[in-house]
C-alpha positions in Angstrom: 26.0 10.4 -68.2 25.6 7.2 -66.3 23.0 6.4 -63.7 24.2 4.6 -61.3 22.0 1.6 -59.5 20.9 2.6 -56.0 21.6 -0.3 -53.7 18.7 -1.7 -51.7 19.7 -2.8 -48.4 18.0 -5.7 -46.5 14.6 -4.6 -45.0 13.6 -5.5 -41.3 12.6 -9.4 -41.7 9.3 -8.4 -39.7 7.0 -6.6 -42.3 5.9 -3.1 -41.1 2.1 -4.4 -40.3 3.2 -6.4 -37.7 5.0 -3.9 -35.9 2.2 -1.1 -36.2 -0.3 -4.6 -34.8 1.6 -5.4 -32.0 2.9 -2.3 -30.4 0.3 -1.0 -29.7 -1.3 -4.6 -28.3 1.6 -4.6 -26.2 1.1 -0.9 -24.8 -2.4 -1.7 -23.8 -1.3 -4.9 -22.4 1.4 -2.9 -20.0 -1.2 -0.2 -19.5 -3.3 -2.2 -18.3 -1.0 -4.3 -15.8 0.4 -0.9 -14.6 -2.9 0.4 -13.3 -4.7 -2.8 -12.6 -4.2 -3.1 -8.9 -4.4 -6.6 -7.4 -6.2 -6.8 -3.9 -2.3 -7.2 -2.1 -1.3 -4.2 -4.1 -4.2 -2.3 -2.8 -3.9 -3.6 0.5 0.0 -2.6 0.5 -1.4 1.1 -0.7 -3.6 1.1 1.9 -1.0 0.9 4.1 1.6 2.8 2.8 -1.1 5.8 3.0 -1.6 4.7 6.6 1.6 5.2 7.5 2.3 8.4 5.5 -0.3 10.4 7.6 1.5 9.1 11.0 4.7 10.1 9.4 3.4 13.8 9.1 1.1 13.5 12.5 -1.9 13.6 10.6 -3.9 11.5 12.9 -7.2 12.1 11.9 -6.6 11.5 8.2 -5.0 8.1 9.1 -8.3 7.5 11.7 -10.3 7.2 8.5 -8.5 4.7 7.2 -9.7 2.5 10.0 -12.5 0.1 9.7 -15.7 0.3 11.6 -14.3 -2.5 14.0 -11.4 -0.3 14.9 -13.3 2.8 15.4 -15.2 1.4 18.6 -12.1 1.4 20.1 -11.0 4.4 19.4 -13.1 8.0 18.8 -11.4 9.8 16.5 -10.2 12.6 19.2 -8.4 10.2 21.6 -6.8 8.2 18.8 -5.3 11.6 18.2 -4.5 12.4 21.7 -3.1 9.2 22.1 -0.9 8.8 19.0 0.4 12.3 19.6 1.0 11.8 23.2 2.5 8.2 22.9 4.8 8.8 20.1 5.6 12.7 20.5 5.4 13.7 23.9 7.0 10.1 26.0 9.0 9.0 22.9 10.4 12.3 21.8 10.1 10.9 18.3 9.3 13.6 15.7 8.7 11.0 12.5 9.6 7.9 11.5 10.8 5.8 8.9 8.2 2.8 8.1 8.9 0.0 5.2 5.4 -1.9 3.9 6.6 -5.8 3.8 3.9 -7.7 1.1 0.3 -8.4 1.8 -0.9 -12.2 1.7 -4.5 -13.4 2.4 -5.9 -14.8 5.2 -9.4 -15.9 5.3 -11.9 -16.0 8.6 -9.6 -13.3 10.6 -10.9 -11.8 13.6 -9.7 -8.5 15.1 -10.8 -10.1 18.6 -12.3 -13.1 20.1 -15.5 -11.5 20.2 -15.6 -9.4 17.0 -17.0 -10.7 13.7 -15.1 -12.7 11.3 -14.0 -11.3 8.5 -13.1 -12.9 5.1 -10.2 -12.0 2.6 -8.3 -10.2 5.0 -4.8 -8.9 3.8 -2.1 -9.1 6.3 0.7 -6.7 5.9 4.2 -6.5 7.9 5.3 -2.9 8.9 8.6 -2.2 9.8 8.7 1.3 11.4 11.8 2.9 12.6 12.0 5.4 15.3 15.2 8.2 16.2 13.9 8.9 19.8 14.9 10.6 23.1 15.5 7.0 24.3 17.5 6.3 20.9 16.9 4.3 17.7 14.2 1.5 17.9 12.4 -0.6 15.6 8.8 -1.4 15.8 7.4 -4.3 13.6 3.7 -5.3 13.4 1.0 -6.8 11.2 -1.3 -4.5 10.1 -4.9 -6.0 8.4 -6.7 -4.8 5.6 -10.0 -5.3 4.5 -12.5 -3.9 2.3 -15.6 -2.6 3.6 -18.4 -0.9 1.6 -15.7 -0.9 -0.9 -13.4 1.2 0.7 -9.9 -0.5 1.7 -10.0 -0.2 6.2 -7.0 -0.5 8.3 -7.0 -3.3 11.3 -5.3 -4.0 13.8 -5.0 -7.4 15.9 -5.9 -7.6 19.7 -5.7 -11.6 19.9 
């Protein structure tokens, strides 16, 4: 009886160690990326949660996304009023399609002429999209974002 010679094939030119060294460096390293959030990101978020209340008439949940400066403007009850009256009662429009364009910073940004400046102020474009009574329209506007108290606050601009 003859025993044959097993072959050996060609192992991987990259030894074993290596591998078990840098995947996991490189799963940290995409972990940590993936839930690091940059100030546009959060801004863009911020948003994007903004506009997902108004898409379900959630008014007061998207009031409290409004910074301190906005909420002299409006109380929370007429915002409510107002949003529901303006956009479901005149418009006839029951929701909305909105897309969040990306943030970029501005610095010294001022809601009005008289209001405080604010620095590092994240400017997003919205695109919103209506189906109304009156037809389709599009609404575009910059929406600001800032953090206060370290919460990220909607703005809007009445310059």
């Amino acid at each position: 009886m003859k025993f044959r010679r097993r072959r050996r094939y060609n192992r991987s030119p990259i030894p074993a160690q290596l591998f078990i060294i840098v995947v996991p460096i490189a799963l940290l390293l995409f972990a940590f990326s993936y839930f690091k959030s940059s100030p546009e990101t959060a801004a863009e978020k911020t948003v994007s949660s903004f506009y997902q209340h108004e898409q379900n008439n959630d008014f007061a949940s998207s009031w409290e996304l409004f910074h301190p400066q906005m909420k002299t403007i409006f109380t929370k009850s007429d915002y409510i009023r107002y949003r529901n009256h303006i956009f479901v009662d005149q418009l006839g429009a029951k929701t909305f399609d909105y897309s969040v364009g990306e943030a970029k910073v501005l610095s010294n940004w001022k809601m009005t002429e008289q209001a405080e400046s604010l620095s590092e102020v994240y400017e997003v474009p919205v695109t919103q999209k209506y189906k109304s009574t009156f037809g389709n329209f599009t609404h575009q506007q910059n929406i600001y974002v800032v953090k206060n108290e370290g919460e990220w606050r909607i703005l809007w601009s009445y310059d």
